[in-house]
Kinemage of the C-alpha trace (Angstrom):
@kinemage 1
@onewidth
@group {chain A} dominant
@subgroup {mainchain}
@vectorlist {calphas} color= white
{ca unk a 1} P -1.685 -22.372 13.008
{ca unk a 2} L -1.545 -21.732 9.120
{ca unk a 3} L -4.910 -22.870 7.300
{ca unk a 4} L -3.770 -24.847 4.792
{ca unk a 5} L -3.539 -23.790 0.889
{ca unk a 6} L -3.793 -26.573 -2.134
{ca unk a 7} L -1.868 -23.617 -4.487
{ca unk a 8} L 1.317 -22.227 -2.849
{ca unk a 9} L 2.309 -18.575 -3.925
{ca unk a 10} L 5.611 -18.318 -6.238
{ca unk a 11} L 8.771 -19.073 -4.396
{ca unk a 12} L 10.633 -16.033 -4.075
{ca unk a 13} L 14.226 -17.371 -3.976
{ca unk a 14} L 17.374 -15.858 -2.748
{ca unk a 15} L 18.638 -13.282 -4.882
{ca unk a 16} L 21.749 -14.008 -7.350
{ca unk a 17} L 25.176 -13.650 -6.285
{ca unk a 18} L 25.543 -12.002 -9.534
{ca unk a 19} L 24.715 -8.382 -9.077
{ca unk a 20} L 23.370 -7.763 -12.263
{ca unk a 21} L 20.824 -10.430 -12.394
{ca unk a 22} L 19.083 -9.165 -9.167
{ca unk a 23} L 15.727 -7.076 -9.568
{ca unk a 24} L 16.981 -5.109 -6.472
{ca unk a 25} L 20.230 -4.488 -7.996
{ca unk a 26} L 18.248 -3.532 -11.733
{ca unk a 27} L 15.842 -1.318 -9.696
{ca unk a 28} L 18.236 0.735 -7.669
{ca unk a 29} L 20.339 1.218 -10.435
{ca unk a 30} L 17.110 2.288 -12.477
{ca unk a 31} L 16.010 4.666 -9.977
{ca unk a 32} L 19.774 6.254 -10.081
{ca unk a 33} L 19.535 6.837 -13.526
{ca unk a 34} L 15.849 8.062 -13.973
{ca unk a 35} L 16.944 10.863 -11.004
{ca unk a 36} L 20.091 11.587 -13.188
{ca unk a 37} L 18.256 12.019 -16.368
{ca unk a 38} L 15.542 13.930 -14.717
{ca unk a 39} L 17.634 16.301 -12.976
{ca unk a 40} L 20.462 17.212 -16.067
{ca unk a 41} L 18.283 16.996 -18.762
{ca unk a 42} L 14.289 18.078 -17.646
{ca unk a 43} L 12.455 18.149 -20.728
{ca unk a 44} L 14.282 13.996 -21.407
{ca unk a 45} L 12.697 13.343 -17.963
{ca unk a 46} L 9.250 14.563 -17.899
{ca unk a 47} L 8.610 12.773 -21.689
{ca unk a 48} L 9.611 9.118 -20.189
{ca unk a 49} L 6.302 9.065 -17.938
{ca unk a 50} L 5.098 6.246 -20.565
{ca unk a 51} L 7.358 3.977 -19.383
{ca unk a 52} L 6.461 4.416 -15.755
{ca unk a 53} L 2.536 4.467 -16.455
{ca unk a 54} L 3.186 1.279 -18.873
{ca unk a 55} L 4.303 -0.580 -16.305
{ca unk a 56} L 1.864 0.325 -13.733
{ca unk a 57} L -1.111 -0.338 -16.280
{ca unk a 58} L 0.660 -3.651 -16.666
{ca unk a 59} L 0.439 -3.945 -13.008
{ca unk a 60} L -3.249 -3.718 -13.178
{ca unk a 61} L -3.886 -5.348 -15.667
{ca unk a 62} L -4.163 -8.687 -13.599
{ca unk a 63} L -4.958 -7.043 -10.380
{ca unk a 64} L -8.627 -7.593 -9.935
{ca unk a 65} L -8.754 -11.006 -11.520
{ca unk a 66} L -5.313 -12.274 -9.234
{ca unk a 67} L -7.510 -10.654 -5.892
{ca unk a 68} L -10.241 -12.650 -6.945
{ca unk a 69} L -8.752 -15.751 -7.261
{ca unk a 70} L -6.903 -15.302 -4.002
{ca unk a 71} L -9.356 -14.392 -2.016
{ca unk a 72} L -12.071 -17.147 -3.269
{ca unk a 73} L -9.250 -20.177 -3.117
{ca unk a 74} L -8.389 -19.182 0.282
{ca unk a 75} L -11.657 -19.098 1.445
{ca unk a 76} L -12.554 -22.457 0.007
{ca unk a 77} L -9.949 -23.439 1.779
{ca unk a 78} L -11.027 -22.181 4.742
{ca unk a 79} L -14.147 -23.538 4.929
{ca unk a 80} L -15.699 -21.370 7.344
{ca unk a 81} L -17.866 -18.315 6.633
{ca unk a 82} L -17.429 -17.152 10.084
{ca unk a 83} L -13.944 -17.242 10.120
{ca unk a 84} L -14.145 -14.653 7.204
{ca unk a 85} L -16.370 -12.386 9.384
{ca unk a 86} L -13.828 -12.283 11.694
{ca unk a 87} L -11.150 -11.397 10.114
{ca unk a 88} L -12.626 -8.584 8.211
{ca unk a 89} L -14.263 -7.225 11.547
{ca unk a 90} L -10.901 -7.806 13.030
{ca unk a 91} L -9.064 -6.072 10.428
{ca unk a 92} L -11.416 -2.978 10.259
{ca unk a 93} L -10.665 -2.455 13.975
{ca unk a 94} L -7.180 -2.565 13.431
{ca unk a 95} L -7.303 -0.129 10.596
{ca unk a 96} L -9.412 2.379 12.404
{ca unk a 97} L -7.018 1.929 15.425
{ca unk a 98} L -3.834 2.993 13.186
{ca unk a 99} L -5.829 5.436 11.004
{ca unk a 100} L -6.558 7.384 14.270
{ca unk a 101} L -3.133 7.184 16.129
{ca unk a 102} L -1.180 8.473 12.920
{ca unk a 103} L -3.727 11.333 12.065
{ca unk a 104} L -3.254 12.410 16.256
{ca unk a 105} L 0.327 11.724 15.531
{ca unk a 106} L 0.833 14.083 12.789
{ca unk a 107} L -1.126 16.941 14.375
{ca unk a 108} L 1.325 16.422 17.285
{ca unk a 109} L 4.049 17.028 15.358
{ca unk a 110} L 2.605 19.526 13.582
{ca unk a 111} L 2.163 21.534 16.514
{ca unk a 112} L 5.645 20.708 18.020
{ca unk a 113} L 7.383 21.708 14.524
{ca unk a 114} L 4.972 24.263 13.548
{ca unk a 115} L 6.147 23.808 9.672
{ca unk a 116} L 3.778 26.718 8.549
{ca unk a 117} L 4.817 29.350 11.385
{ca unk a 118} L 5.404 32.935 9.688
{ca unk a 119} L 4.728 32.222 5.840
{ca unk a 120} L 1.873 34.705 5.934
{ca unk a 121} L 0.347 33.747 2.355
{ca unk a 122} L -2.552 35.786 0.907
{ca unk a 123} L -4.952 32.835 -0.433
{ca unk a 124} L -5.829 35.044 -2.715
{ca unk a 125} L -2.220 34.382 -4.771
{ca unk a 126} L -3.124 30.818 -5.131
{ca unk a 127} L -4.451 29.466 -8.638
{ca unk a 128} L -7.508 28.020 -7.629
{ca unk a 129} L -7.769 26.743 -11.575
{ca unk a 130} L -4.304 24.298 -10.609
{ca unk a 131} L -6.217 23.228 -7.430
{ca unk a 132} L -9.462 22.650 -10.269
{ca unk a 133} L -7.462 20.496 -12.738
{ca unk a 134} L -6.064 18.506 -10.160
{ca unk a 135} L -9.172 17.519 -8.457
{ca unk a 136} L -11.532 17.715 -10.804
{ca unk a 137} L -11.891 13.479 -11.820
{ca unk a 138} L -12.622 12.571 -8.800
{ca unk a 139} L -15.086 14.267 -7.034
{ca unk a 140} L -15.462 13.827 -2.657
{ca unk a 141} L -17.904 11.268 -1.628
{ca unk a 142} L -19.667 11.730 1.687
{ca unk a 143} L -19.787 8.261 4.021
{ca unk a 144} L -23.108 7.313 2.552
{ca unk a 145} L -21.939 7.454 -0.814
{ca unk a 146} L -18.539 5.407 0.566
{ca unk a 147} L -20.236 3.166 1.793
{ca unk a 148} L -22.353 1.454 -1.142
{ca unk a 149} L -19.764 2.766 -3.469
{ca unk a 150} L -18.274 -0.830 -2.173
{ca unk a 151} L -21.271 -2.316 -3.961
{ca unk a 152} L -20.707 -3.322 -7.404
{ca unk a 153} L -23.750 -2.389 -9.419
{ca unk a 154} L -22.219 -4.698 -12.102
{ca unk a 155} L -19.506 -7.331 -11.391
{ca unk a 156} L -17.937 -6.930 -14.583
{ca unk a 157} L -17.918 -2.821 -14.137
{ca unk a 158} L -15.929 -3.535 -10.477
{ca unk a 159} L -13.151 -5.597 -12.895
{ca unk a 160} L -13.237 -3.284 -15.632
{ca unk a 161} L -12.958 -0.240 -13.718
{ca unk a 162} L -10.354 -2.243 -11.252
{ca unk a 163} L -12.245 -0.692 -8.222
{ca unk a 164} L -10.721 -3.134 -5.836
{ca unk a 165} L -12.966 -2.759 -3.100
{ca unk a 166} L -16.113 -3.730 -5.356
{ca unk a 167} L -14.247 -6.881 -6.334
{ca unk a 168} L -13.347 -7.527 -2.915
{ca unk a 169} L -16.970 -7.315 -2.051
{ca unk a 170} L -18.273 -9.516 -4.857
{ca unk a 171} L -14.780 -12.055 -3.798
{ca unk a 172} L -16.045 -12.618 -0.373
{ca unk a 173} L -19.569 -13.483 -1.281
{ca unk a 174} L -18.733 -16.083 -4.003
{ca unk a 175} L -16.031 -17.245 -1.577
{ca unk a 176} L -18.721 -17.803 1.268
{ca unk a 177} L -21.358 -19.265 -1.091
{ca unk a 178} L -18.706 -22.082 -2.371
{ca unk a 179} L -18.078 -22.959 1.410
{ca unk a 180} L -21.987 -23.088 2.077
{ca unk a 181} L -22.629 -25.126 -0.989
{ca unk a 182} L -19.464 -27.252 -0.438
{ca unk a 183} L -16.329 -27.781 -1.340
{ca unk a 184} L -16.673 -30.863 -3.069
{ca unk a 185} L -19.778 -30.489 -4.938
{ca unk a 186} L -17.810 -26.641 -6.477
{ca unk a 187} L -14.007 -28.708 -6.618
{ca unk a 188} L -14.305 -28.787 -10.342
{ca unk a 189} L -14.578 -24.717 -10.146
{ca unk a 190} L -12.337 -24.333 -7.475
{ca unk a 191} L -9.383 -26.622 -9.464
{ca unk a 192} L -10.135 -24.114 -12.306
{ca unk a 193} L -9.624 -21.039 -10.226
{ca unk a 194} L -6.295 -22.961 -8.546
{ca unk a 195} L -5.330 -23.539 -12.175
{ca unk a 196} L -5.846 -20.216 -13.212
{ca unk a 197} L -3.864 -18.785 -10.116
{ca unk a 198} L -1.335 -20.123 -11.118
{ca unk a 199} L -1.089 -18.660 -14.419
{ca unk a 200} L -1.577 -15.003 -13.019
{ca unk a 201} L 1.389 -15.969 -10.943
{ca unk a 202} L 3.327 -16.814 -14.036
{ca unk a 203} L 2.172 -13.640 -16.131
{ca unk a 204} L 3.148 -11.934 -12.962
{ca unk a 205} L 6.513 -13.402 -13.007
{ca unk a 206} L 7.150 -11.976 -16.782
{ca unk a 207} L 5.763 -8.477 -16.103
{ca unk a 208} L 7.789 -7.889 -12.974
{ca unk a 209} L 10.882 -8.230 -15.509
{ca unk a 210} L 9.979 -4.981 -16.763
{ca unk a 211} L 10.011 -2.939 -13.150
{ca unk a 212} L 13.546 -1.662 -13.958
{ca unk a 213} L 11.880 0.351 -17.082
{ca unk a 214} L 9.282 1.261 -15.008
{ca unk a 215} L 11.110 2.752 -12.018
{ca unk a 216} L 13.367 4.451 -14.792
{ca unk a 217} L 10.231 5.897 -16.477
{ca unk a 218} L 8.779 7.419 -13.282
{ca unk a 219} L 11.457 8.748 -11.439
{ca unk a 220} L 13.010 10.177 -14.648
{ca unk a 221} L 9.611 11.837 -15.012
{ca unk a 222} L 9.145 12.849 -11.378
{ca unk a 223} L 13.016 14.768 -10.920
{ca unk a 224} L 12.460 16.074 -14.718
{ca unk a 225} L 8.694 17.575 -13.804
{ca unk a 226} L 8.872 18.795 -10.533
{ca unk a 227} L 12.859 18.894 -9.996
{ca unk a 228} L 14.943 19.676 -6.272
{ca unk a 229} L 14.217 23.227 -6.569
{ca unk a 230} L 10.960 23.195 -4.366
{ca unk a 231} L 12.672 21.234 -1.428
{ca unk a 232} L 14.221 24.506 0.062
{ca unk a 233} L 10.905 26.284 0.137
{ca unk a 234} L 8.792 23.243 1.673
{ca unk a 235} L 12.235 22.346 3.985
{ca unk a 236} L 10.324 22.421 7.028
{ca unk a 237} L 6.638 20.803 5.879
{ca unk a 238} L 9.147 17.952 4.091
{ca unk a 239} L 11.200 17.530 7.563
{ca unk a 240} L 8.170 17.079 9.768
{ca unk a 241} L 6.509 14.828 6.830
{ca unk a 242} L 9.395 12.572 6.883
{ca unk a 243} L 10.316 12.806 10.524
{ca unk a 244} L 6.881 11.669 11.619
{ca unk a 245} L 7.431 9.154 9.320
{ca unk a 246} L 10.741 7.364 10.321
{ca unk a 247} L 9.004 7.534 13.800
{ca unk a 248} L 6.043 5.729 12.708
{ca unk a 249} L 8.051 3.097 11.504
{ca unk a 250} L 9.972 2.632 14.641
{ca unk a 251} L 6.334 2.168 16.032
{ca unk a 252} L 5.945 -0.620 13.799
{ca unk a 253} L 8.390 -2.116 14.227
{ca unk a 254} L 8.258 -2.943 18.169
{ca unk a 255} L 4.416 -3.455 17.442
{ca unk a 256} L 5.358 -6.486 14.809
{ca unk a 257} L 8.126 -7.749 17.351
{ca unk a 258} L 5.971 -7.592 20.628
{ca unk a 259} L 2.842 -8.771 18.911
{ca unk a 260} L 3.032 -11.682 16.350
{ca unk a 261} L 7.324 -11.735 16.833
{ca unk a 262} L 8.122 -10.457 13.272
{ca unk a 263} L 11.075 -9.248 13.152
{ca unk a 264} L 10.142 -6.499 10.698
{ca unk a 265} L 13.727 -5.632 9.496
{ca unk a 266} L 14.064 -9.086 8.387
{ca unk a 267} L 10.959 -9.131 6.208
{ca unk a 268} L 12.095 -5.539 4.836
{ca unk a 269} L 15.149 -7.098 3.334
{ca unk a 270} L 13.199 -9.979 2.117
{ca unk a 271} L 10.694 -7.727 0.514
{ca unk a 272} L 13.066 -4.986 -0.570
{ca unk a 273} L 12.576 -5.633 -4.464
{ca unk a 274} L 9.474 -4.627 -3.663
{ca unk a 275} L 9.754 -1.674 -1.384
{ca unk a 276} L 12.208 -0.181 -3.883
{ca unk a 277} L 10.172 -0.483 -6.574
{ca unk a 278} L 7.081 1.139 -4.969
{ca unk a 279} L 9.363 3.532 -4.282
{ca unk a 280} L 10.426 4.533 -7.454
{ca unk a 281} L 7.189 4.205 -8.836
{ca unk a 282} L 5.471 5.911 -6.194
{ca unk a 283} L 2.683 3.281 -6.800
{ca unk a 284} L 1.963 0.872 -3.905
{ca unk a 285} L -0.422 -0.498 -6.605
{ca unk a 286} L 2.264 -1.474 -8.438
{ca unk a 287} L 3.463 -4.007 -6.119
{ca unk a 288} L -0.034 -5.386 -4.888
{ca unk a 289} L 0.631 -8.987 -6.621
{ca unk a 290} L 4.099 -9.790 -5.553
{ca unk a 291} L 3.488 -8.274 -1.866
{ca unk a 292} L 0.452 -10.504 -1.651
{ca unk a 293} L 2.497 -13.454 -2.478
{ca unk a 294} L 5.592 -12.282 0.027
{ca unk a 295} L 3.118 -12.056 2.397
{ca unk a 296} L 1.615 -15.434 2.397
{ca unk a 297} L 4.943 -16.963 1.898
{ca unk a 298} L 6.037 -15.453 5.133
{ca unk a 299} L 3.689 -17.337 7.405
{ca unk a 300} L 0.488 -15.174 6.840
{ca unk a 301} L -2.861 -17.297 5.509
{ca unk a 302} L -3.590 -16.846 2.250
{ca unk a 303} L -7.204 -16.072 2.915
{ca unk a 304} L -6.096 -13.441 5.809
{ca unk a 305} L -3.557 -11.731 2.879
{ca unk a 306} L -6.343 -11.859 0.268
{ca unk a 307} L -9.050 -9.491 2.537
{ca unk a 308} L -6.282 -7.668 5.084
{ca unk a 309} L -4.138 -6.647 1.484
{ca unk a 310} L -6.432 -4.937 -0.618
{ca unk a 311} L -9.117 -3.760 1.834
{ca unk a 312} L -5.819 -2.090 3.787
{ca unk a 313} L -5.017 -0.051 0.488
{ca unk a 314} L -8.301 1.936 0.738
{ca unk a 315} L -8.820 1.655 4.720
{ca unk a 316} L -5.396 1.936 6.081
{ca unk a 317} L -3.443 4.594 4.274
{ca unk a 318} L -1.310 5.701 7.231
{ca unk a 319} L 1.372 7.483 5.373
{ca unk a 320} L -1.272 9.580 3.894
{ca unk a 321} L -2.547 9.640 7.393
{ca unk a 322} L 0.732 11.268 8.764
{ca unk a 323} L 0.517 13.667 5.738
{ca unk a 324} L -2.880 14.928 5.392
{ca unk a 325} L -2.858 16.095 9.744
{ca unk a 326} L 0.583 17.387 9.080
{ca unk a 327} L -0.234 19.178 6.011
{ca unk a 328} L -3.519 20.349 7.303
{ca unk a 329} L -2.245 22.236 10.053
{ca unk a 330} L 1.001 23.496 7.752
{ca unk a 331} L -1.907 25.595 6.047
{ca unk a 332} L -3.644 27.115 9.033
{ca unk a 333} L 0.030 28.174 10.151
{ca unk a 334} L 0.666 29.696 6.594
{ca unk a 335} L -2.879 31.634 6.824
{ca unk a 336} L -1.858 33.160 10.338
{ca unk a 337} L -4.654 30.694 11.839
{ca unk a 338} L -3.712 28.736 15.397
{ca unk a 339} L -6.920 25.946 15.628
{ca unk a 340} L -7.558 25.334 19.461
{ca unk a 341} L -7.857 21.655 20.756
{ca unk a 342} L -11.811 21.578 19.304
{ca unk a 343} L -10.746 22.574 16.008
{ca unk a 344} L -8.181 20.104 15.762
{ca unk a 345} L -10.605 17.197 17.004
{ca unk a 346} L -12.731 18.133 15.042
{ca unk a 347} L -10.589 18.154 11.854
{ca unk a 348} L -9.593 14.750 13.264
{ca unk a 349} L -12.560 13.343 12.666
{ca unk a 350} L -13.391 14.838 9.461
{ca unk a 351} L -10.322 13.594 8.479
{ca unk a 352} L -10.942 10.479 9.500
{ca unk a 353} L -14.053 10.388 7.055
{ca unk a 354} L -12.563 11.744 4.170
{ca unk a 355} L -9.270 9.809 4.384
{ca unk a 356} L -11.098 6.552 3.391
{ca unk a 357} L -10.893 5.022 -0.140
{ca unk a 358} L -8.072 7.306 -1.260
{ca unk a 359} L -5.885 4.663 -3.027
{ca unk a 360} L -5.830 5.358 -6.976
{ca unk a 361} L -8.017 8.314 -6.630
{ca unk a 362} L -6.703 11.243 -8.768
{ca unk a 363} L -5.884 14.131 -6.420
{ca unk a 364} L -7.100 12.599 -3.299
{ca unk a 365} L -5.161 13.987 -1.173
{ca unk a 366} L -6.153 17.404 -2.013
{ca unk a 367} L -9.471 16.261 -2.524
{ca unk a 368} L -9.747 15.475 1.827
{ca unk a 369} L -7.917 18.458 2.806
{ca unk a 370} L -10.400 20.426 0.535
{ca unk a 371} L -13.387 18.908 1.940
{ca unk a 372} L -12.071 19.347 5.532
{ca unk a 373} L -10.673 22.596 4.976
{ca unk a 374} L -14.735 23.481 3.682
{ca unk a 375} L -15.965 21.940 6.478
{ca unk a 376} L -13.647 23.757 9.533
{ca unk a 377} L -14.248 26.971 7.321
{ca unk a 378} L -11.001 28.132 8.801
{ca unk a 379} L -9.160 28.806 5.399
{ca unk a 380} L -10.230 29.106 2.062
{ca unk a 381} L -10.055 25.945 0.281
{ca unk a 382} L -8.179 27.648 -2.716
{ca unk a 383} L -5.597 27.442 0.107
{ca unk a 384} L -4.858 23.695 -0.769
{ca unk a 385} L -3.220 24.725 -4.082
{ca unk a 386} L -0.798 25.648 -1.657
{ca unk a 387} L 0.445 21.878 -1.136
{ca unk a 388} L 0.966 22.052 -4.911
{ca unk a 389} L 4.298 22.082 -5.437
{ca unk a 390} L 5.300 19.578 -2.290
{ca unk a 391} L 2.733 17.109 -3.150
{ca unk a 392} L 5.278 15.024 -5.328
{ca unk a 393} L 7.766 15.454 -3.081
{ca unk a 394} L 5.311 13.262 -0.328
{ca unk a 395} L 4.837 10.028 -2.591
{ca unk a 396} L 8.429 8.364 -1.140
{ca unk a 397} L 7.385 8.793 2.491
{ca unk a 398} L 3.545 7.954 1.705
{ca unk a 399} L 4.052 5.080 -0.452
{ca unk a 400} L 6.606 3.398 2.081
{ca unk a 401} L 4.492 4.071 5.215
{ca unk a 402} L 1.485 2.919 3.517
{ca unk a 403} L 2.983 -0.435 1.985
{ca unk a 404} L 4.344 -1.097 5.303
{ca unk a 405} L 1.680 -0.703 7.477
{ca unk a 406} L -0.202 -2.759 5.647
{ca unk a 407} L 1.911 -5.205 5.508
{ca unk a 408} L 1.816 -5.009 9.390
{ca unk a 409} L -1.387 -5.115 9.433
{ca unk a 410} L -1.306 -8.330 7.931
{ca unk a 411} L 0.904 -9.971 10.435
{ca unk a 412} L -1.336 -8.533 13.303
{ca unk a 413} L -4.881 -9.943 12.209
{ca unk a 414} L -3.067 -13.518 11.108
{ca unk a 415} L -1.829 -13.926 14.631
{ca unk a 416} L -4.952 -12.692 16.107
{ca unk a 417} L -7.035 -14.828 13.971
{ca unk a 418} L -5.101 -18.218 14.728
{ca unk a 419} L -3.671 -18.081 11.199
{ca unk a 420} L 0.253 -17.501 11.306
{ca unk a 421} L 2.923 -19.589 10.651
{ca unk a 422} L 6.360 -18.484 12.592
{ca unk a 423} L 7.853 -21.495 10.994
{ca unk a 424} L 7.335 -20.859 7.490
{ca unk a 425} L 8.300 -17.297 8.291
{ca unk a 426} L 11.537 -17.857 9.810
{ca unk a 427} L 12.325 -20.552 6.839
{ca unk a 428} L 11.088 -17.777 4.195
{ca unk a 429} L 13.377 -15.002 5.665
{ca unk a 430} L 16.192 -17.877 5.547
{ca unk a 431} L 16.111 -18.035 2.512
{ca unk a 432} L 13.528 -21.026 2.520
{ca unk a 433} L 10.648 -21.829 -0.584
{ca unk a 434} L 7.775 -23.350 0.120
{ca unk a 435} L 7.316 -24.729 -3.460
{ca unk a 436} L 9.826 -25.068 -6.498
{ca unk a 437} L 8.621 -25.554 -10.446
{ca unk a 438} L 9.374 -28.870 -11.794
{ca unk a 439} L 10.250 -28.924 -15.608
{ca unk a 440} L 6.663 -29.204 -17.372
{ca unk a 441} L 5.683 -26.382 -14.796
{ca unk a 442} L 3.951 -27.630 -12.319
{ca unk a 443} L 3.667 -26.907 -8.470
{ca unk a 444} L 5.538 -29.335 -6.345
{ca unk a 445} L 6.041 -28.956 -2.533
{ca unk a 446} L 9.606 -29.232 -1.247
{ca unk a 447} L 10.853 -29.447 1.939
{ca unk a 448} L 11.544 -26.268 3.896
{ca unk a 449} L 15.025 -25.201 5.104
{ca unk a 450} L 15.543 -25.854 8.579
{ca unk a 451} L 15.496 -22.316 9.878
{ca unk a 452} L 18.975 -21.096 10.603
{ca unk a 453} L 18.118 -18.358 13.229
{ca unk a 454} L 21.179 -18.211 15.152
{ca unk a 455} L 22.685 -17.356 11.908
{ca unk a 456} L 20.720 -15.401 11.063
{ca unk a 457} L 20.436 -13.183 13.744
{ca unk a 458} L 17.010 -14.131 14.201
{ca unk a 459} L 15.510 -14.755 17.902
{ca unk a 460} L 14.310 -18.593 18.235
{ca unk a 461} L 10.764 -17.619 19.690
{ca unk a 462} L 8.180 -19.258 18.716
């Protein structure tokens, strides 16, 4: 069952024949030429970070304001508070569950690679000033702190500052209060919000023209800043990073096909403008909007998309899940220190603290493995500077594995909570739209290709 939405998300059609008109094709082709620049000519590189950061800050720019909207309409159409409560309860659950498995993952591996093994560094070589300046704007939070951090003290600071849990927060209330007040007595607000949706779809629309530049920008910047010369001396940290993380994936995948029967190959390829531009970007942020709207699209409700989405980019951050274990044991190895099984439990759990509410915090992921390094009291945590210079090298496998699982994640808690459409899926990965834009630019439905899943290669299950 699919709760029903009055405003439909953008049609994402099937891309052009004509190679050059496809944003997949523009990306890719992007990407290839930011790495080109970045690697023959350095200095070109690392000055065309504008163009990357421009695009981002265009990115979220209608971020908090398009999660808003989504998550109020959807709601309203909802019209049941509990349901709400369940989902986000449901979701939470699922994001611990996947949080925990790919921390205990990556400290397998870890120990089975042993990516650290024989370096013998002297901490006292590090620059603990680096570690200082890349840490230093955002200091750690204990849980407390976390926890009402979620709060807004001001609802127009949570939109200013796009903290997107804050205006998730403040979303869900006004969202409940319009159900408990009614939906016809608040229609004249909620046909302004619908309205409005629709026009951060549109401004969406125009800035997503302007990915190509973007990817360009930030790849050209990331080869011509940190360039290929660091992969020999990381080889093995990189290996067991990525390893663990083509692994995870293949997790995912028979999770979305034995669970809510997503094939998740076929919604890769559907969502590949997407994945390749969070890829060259190295911002799942920069995505948010459009993945949202692939999302719902594909079956999901858009009330489930609204709270799983954005709650899942502080809460369920596997890649950075996969790296932080990984990486955490890669610098006891390095400092001649072997943790025993109550070590490593216990850094599993402090992990599992300070992983939380990383998304678009400066440094983060230095910022956990300092605070768990301080805590275990193992190495020093001037140690962490040694991640330095393989940091960058992480975003790919992070941003991927972190954009995926949540999309996952999404799938999951719709089919737990009633609210997937197979149907619309199938018809979306066909090729299918769920609405087209007449002339004076207006929403109108249309009917739905009949899914061709034979032809597709797609299993008939429903």
């Amino acid at each position: 069952m699919k709760i029903p939405s009055p405003v439909s998300p953008p049609a994402f059609p099937a891309p052009s024949r004509q190679l050059h008109k496809s944003l997949f094709m523009q990306i890719l082709v992007a990407v290839v030429l930011g790495v080109a620049i970045g690697y023959f000519w350095p200095s070109v590189g690392s000055s065309l970070r504008p163009l990357g950061d421009g695009f981002i800050q265009l990115i979220k720019m209608i971020i908090a304001p398009l999660i808003f909207l989504v998550i109020v309409t959807g709601i309203s159409a909802v019209g049941d508070v509990k349901s709400v409560g369940r989902v986000g309860v449901k979701a939470l659950v699922y994001f611990t569950a996947a949080t925990l498995f790919a921390l205990a993952f990556g400290l397998v591996v870890a120990n089975v690679v042993q990516p650290g093994a024989g370096l013998n560094i002297d901490p006292a070589s590090l620059s603990q000033d680096a570690l200082s300046a890349k840490t230093a704007t955002a200091p750690p939070k204990d849980p407390g702190q976390f926890l009402l951090g979620i709060i807004p003290t001001s609802v127009v600071g949570a939109f200013a500052s796009n903290t997107l849990l804050q205006v998730l927060c403040f979303s869900v209330f006004f969202g409940a209060a319009i159900v408990v007040v009614g939906r016809e007595k608040c229609k004249p607000v909620i046909d302004l919000m619908e309205t409005t949706l629709e026009l951060f779809f549109k401004i969406m629309t125009w800035v997503m023209r302007a990915a190509p530049v973007g990817a360009f920008g930030a790849m050209a910047f990331i080869i011509g800043q940190y360039g290929l010369g660091s992969l020999g001396t990381y080889a093995l940290l990189i290996a067991a990073c990525y390893g663990s993380a083509l692994v995870f994936i293949g997790l995912l995948f028979i999770v979305t096909w034995v669970y809510p029967r997503v094939p998740l190959w076929q919604f890769i390829k559907y969502s590949r403008e997407e994945f390749l531009l969070a890829l060259g970007t190295a911002s799942t942020e920069s995505v948010l909007p459009r993945i949202m709207a692939k999302l719902t699209n594909a079956g999901c409700s858009r009330a489930t998309t609204g709270l799983v989405v954005p709650t899942g980019y502080s809460f369920n951050l596997d890649g950075a899940a996969l790296y932080l274990s990984i990486s955490l044991l890669f610098l006891a190895q390095a400092f001649g220190h072997s943790l025993d099984l109550g070590q490593q439990l216990a850094a599993l759990g402090i992990l599992m603290l300070t992983s939380k509410g990383m998304a678009g915090v400066p440094g983060s992921a230095f910022l956990a493995l300092s605070a768990t390094a301080g805590a275990l009291g193992i190495f020093p945590v001037a140690g962490v500077a040694l991640l330095l210079g393989a940091d960058r090298l992480m975003d790919s496998m992070r941003v991927v594995v972190n954009l995926l699982g949540n999309c996952v994640a999404t799938f999951v808690v719709s089919k737990w909570e009633g609210q997937f459409d197979r149907d619309a899926m199938l018809a979306a990965f066909n090729g299918g739209a769920s609405v087209t834009e007449r002339p004076d630019g207006h929403s109108a439905e249309a009917e739905l290709q009949e899914p061709q899943t034979e032809k597709a290669g797609i299993p008939a299950v429903r």
